[in-house]
LOVO-316160 format. One line per field, with one value per atom (N, C-alpha, C, O, CB): residue number from 1; x negated, y negated, z negated. Coordinates in pm, 1 decimal. Glycine has a CB too. Layout:
# residues N
i c(NUM | ...)
x c(X | ...)
y c(Y | ...)
z c(Z | ...)
***
This chain:
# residues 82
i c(1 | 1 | 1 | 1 | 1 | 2 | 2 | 2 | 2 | 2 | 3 | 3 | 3 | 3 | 3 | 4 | 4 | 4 | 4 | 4 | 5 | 5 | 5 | 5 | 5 | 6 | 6 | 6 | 6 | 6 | 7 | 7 | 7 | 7 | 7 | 8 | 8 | 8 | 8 | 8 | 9 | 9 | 9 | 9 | 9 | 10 | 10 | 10 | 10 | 10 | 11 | 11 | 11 | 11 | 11 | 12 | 12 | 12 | 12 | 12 | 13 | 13 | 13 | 13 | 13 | 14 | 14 | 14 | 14 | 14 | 15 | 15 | 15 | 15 | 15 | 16 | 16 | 16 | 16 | 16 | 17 | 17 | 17 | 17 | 17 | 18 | 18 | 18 | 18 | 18 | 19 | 19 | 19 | 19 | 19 | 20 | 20 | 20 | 20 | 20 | 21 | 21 | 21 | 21 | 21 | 22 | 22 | 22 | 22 | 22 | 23 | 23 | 23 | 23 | 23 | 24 | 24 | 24 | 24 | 24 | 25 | 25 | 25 | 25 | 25 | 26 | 26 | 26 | 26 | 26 | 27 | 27 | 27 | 27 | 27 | 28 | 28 | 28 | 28 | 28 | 29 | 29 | 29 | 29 | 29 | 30 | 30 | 30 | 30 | 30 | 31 | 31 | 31 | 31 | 31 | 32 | 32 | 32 | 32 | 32 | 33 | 33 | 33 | 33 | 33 | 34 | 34 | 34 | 34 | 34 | 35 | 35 | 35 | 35 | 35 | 36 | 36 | 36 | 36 | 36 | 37 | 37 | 37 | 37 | 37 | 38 | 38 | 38 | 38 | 38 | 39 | 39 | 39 | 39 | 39 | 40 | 40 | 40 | 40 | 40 | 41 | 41 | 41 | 41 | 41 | 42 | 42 | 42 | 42 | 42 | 43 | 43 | 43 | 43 | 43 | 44 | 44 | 44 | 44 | 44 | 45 | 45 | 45 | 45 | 45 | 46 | 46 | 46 | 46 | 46 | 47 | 47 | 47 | 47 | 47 | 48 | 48 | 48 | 48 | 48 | 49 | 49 | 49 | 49 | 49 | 50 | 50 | 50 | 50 | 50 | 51 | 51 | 51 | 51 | 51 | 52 | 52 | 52 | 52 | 52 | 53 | 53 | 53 | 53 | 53 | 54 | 54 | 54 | 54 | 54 | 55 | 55 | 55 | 55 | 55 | 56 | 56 | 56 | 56 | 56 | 57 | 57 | 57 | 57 | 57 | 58 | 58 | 58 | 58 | 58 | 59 | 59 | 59 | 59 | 59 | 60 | 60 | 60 | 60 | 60 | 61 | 61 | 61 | 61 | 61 | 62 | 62 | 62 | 62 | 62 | 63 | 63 | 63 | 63 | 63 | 64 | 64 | 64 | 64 | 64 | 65 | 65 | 65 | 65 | 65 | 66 | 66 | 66 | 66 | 66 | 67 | 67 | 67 | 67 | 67 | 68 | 68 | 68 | 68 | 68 | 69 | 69 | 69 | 69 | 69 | 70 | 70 | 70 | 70 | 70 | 71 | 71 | 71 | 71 | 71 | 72 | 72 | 72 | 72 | 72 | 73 | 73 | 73 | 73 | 73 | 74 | 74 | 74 | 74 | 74 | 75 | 75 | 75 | 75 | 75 | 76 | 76 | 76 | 76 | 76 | 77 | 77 | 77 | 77 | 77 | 78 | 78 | 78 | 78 | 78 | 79 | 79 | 79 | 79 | 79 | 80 | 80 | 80 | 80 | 80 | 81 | 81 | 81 | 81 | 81 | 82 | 82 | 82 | 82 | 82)
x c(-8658.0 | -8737.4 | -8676.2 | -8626.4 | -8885.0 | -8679.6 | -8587.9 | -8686.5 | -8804.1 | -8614.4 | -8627.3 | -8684.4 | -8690.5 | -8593.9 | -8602.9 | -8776.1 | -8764.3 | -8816.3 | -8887.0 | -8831.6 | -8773.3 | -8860.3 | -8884.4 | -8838.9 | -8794.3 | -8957.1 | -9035.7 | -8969.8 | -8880.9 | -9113.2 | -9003.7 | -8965.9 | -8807.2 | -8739.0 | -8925.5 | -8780.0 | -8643.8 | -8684.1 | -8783.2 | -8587.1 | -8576.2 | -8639.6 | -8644.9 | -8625.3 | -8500.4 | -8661.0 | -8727.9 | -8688.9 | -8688.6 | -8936.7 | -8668.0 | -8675.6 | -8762.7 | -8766.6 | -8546.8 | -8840.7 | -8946.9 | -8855.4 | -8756.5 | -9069.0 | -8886.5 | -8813.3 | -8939.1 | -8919.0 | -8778.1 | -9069.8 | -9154.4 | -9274.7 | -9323.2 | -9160.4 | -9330.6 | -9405.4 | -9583.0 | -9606.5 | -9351.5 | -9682.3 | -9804.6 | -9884.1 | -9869.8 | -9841.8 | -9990.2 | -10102.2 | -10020.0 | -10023.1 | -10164.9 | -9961.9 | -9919.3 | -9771.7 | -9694.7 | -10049.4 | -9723.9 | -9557.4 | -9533.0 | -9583.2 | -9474.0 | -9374.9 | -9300.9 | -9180.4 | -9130.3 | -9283.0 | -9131.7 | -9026.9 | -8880.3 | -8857.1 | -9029.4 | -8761.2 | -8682.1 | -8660.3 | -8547.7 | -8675.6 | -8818.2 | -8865.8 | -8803.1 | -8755.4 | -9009.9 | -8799.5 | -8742.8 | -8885.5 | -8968.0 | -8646.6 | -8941.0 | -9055.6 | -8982.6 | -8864.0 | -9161.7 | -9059.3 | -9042.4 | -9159.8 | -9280.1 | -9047.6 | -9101.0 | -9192.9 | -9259.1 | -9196.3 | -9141.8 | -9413.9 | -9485.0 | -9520.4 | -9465.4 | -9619.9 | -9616.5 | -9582.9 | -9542.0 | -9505.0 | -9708.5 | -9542.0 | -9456.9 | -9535.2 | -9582.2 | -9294.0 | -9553.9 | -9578.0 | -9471.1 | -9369.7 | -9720.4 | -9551.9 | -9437.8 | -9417.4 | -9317.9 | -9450.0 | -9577.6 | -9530.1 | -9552.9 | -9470.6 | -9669.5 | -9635.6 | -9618.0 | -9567.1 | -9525.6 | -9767.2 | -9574.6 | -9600.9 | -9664.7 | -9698.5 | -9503.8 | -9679.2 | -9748.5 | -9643.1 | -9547.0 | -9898.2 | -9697.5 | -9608.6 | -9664.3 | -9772.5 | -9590.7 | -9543.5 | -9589.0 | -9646.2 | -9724.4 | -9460.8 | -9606.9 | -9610.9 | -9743.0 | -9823.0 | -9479.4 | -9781.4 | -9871.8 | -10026.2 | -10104.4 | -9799.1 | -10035.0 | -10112.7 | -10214.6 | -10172.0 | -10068.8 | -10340.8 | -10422.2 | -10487.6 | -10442.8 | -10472.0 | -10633.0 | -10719.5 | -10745.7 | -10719.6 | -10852.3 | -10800.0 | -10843.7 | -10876.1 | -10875.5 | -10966.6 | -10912.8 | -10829.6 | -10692.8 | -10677.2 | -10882.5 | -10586.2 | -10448.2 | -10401.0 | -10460.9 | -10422.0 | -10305.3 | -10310.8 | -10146.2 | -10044.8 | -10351.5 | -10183.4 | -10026.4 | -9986.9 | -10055.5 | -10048.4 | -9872.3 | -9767.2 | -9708.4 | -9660.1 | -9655.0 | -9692.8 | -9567.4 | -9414.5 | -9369.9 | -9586.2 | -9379.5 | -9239.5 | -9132.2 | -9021.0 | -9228.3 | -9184.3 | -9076.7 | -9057.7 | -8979.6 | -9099.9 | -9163.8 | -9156.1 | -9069.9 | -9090.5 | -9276.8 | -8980.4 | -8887.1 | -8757.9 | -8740.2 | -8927.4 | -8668.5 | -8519.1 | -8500.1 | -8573.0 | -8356.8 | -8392.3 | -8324.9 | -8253.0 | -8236.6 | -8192.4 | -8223.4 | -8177.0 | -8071.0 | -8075.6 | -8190.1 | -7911.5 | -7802.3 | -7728.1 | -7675.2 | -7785.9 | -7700.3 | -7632.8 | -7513.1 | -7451.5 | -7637.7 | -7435.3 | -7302.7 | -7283.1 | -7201.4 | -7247.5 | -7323.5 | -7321.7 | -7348.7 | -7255.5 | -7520.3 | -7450.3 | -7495.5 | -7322.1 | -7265.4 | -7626.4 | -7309.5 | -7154.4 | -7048.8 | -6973.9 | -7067.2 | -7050.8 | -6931.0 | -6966.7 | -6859.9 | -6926.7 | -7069.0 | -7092.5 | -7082.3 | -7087.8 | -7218.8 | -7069.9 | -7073.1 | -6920.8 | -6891.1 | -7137.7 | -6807.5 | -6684.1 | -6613.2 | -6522.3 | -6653.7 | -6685.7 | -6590.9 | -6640.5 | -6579.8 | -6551.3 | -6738.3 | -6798.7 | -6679.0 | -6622.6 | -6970.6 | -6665.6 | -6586.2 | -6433.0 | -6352.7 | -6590.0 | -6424.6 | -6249.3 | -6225.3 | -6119.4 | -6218.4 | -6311.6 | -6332.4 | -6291.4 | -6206.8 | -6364.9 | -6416.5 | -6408.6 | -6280.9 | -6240.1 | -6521.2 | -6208.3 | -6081.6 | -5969.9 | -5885.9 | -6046.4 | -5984.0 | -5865.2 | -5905.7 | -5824.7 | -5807.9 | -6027.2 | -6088.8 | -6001.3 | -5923.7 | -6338.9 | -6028.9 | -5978.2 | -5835.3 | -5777.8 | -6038.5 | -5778.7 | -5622.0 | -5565.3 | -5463.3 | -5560.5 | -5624.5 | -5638.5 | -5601.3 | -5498.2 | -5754.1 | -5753.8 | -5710.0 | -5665.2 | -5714.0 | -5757.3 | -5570.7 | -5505.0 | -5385.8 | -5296.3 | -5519.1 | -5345.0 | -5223.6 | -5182.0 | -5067.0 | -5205.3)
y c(-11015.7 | -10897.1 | -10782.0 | -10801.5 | -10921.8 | -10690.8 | -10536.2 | -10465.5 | -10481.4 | -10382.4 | -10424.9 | -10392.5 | -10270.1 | -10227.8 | -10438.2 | -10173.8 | -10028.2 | -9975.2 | -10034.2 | -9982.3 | -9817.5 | -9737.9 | -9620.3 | -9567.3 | -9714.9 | -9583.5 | -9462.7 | -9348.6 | -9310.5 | -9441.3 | -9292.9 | -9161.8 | -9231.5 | -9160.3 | -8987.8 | -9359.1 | -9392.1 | -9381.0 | -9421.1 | -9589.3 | -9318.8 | -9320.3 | -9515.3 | -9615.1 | -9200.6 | -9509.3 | -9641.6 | -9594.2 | -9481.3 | -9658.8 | -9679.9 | -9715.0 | -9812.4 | -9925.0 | -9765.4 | -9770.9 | -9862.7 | -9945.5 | -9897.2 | -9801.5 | -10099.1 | -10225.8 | -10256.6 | -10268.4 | -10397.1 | -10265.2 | -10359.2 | -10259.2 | -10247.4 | -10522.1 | -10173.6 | -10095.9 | -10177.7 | -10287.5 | -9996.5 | -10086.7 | -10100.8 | -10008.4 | -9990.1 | -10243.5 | -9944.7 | -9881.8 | -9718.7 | -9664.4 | -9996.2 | -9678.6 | -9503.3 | -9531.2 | -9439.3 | -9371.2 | -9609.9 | -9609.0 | -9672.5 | -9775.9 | -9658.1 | -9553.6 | -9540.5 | -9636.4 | -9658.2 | -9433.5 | -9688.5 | -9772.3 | -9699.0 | -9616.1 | -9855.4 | -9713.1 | -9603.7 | -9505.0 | -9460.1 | -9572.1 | -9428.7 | -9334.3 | -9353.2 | -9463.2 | -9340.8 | -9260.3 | -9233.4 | -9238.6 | -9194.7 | -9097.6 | -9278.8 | -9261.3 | -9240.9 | -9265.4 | -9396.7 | -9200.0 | -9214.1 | -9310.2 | -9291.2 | -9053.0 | -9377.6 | -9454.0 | -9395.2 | -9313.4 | -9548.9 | -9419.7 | -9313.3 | -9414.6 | -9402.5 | -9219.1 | -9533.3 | -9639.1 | -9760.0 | -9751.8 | -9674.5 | -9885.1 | -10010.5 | -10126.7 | -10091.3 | -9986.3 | -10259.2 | -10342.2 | -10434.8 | -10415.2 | -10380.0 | -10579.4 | -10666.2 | -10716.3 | -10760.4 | -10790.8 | -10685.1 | -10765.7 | -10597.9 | -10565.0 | -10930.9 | -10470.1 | -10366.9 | -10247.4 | -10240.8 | -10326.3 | -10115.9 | -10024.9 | -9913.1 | -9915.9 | -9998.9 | -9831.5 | -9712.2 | -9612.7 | -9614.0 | -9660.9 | -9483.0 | -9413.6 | -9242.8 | -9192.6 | -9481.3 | -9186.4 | -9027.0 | -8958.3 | -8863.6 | -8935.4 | -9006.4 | -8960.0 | -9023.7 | -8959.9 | -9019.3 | -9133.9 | -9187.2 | -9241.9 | -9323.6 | -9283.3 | -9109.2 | -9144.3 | -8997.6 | -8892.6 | -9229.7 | -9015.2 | -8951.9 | -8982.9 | -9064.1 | -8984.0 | -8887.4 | -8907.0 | -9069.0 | -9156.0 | -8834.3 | -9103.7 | -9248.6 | -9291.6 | -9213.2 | -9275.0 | -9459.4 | -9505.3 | -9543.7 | -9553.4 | -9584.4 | -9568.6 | -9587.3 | -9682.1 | -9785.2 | -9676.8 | -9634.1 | -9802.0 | -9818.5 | -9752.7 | -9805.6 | -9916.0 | -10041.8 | -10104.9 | -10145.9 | -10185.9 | -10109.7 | -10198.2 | -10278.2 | -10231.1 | -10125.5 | -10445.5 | -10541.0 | -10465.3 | -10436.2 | -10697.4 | -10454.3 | -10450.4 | -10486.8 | -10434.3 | -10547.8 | -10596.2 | -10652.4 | -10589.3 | -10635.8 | -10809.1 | -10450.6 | -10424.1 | -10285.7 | -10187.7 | -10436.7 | -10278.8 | -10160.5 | -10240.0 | -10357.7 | -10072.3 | -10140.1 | -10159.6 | -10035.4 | -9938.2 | -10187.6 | -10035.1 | -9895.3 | -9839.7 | -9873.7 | -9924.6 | -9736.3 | -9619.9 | -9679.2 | -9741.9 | -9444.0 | -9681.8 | -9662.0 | -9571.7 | -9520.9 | -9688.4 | -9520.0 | -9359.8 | -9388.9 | -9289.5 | -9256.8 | -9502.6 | -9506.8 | -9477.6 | -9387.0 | -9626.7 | -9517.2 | -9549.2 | -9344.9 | -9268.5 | -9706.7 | -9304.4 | -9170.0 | -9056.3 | -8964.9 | -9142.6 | -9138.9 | -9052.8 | -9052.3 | -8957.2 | -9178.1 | -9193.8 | -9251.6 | -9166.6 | -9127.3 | -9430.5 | -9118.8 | -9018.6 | -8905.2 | -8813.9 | -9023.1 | -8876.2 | -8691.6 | -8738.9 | -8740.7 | -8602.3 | -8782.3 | -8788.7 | -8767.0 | -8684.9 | -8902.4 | -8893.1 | -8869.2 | -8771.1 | -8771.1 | -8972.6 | -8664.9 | -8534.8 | -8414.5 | -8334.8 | -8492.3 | -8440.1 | -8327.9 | -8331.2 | -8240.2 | -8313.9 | -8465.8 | -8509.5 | -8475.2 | -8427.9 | -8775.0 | -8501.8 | -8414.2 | -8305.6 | -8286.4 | -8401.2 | -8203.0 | -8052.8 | -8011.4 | -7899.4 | -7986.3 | -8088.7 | -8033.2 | -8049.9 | -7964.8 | -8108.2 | -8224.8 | -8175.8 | -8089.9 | -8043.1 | -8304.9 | -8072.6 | -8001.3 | -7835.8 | -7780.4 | -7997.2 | -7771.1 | -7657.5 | -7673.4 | -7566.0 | -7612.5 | -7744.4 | -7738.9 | -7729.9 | -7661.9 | -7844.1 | -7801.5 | -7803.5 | -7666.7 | -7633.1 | -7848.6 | -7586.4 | -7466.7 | -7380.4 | -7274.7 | -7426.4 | -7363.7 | -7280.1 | -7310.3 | -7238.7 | -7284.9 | -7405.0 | -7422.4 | -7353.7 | -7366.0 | -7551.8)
z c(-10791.2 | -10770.5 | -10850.7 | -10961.6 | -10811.1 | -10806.5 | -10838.4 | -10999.4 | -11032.0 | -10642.9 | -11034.6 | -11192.8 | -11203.5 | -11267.0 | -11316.4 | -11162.9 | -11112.7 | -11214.9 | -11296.6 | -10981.2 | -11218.3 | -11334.1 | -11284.4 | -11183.1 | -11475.1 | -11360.2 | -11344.7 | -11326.0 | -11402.3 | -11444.8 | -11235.0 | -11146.7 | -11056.7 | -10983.0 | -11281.8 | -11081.2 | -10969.0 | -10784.8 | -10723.7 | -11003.8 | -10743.4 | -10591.3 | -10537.4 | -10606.7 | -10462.0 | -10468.4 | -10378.8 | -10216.6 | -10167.5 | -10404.0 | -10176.9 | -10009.3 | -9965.0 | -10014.7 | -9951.6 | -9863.9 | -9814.2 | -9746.3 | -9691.4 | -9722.4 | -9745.0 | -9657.7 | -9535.9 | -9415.1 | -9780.1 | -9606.2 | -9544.2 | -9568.3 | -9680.8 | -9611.2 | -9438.4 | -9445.6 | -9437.3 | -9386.9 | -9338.1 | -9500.7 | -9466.1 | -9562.8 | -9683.7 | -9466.6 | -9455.1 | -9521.0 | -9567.6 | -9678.0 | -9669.9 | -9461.6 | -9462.4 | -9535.2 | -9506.9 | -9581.2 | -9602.0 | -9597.5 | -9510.4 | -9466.4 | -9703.8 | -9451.5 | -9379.0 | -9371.4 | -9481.7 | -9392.5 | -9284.2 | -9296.7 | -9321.0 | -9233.0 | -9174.4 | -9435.6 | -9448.0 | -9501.1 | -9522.6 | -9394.8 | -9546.5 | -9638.5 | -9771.3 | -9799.3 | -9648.1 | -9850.7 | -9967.5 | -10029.9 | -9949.7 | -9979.4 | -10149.2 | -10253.0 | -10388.2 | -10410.4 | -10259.8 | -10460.0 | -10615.4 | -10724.0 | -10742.3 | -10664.1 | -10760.8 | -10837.9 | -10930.1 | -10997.2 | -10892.7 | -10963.8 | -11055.5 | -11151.4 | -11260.9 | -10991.8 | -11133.1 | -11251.9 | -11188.9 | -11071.8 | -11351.9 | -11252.8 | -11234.9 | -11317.1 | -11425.3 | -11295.2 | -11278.1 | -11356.6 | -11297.9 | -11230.9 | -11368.2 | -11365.0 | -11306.9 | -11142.8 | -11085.3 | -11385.5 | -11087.3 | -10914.4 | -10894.0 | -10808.6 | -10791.3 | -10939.9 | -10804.3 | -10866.2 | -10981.9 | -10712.1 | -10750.0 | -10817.4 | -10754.0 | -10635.7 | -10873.2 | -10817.0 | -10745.3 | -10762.1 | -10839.0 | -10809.0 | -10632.4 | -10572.9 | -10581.3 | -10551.2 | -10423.5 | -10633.7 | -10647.8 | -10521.2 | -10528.5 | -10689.4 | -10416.5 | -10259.9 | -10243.6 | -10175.1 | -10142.5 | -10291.3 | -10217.1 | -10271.3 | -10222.8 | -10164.9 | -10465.0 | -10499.9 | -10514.9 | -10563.0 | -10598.9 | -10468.4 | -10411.9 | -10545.4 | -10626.4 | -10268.8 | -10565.8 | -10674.3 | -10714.4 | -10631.3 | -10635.6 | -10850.1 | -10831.2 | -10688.8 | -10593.8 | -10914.0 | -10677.9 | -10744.8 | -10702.7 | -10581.0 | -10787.6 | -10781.7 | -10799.1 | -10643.3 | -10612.7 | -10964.4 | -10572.6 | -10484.8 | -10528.8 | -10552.6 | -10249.5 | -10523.4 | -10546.3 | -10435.3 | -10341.6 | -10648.1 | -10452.4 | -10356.1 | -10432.6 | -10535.5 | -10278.7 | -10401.2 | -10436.4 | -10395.3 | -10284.3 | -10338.2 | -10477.1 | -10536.6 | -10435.9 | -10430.6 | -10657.0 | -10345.4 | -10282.6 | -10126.8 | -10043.8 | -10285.4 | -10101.5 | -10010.4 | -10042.6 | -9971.0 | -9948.5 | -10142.9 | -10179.1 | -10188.9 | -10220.3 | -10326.6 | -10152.0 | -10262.0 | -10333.8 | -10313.7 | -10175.2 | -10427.4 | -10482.6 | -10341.1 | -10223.9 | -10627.2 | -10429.3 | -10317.0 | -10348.0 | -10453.9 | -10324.3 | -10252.1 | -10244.6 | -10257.1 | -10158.2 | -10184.6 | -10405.1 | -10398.3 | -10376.6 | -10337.9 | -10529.3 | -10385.3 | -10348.8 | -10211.7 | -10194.7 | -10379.2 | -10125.9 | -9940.4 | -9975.1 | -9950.3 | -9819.2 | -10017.3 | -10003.9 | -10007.4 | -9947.6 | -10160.1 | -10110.0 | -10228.7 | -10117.0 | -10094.8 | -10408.9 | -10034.0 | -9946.0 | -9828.7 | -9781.9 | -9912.2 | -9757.5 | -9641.1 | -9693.4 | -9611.0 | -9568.4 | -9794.2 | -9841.2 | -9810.9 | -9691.4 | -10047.2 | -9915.7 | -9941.4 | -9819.5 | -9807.3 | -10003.6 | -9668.2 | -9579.5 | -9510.0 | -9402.9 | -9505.6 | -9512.7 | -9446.6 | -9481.7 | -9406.7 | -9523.1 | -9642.0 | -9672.3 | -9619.6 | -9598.5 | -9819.7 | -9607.2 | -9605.7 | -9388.2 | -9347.0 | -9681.4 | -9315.6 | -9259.9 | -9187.7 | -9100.3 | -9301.4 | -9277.3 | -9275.9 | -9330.4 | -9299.6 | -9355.6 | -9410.5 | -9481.2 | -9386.8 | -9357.4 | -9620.8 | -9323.4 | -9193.4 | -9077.9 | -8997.9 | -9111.1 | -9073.3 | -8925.8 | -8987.2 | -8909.4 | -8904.6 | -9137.1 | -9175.4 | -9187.9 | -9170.6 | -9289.5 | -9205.6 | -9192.0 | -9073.7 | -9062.8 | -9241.7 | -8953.6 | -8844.8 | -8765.0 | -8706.7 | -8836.8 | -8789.7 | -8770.5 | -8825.4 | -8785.1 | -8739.1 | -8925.1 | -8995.0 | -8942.9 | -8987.9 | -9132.4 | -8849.6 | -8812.2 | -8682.8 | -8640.7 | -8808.0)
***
């Protein structure tokens, strides 16, 4: 089970009860099986989700689609400068 902290984004895996499947959240607190969600916490009281219906975000995969966006636009601009 994933060991998340406070304010880390989250990806929904396994939706229910208004999360989205895919969605980005931010974790607001954490115990050991749930946690609760900045997006998804309304006045008392608190609702929780098990843990296992998140992963972490993937900023690498994120880093790896920016990198080849720019690499790219850089041959698309060399391209036409020729």
């Amino acid at each position: 089970m994933s060991n998340f902290k406070v304010g880390e984004k989250v990806v929904c895996v396994e939706p229910i009860d208004g999360l989205v499947k895919n969605e980005i959240y931010t974790i607001e607190t954490t115990t050991s099986i749930g946690v609760s969600l900045l997006e998804q916490s309304p006045a008392p009281p608190c609702i929780w989700f098990y843990k296992w219906r998140f992963r972490k975000l993937d900023h690498q995969f994120s880093e790896d689609v920016i990198a080849e966006i720019i690499k790219q636009v850089k041959e698309e601009s060399l391209t036409l400068a020729n």
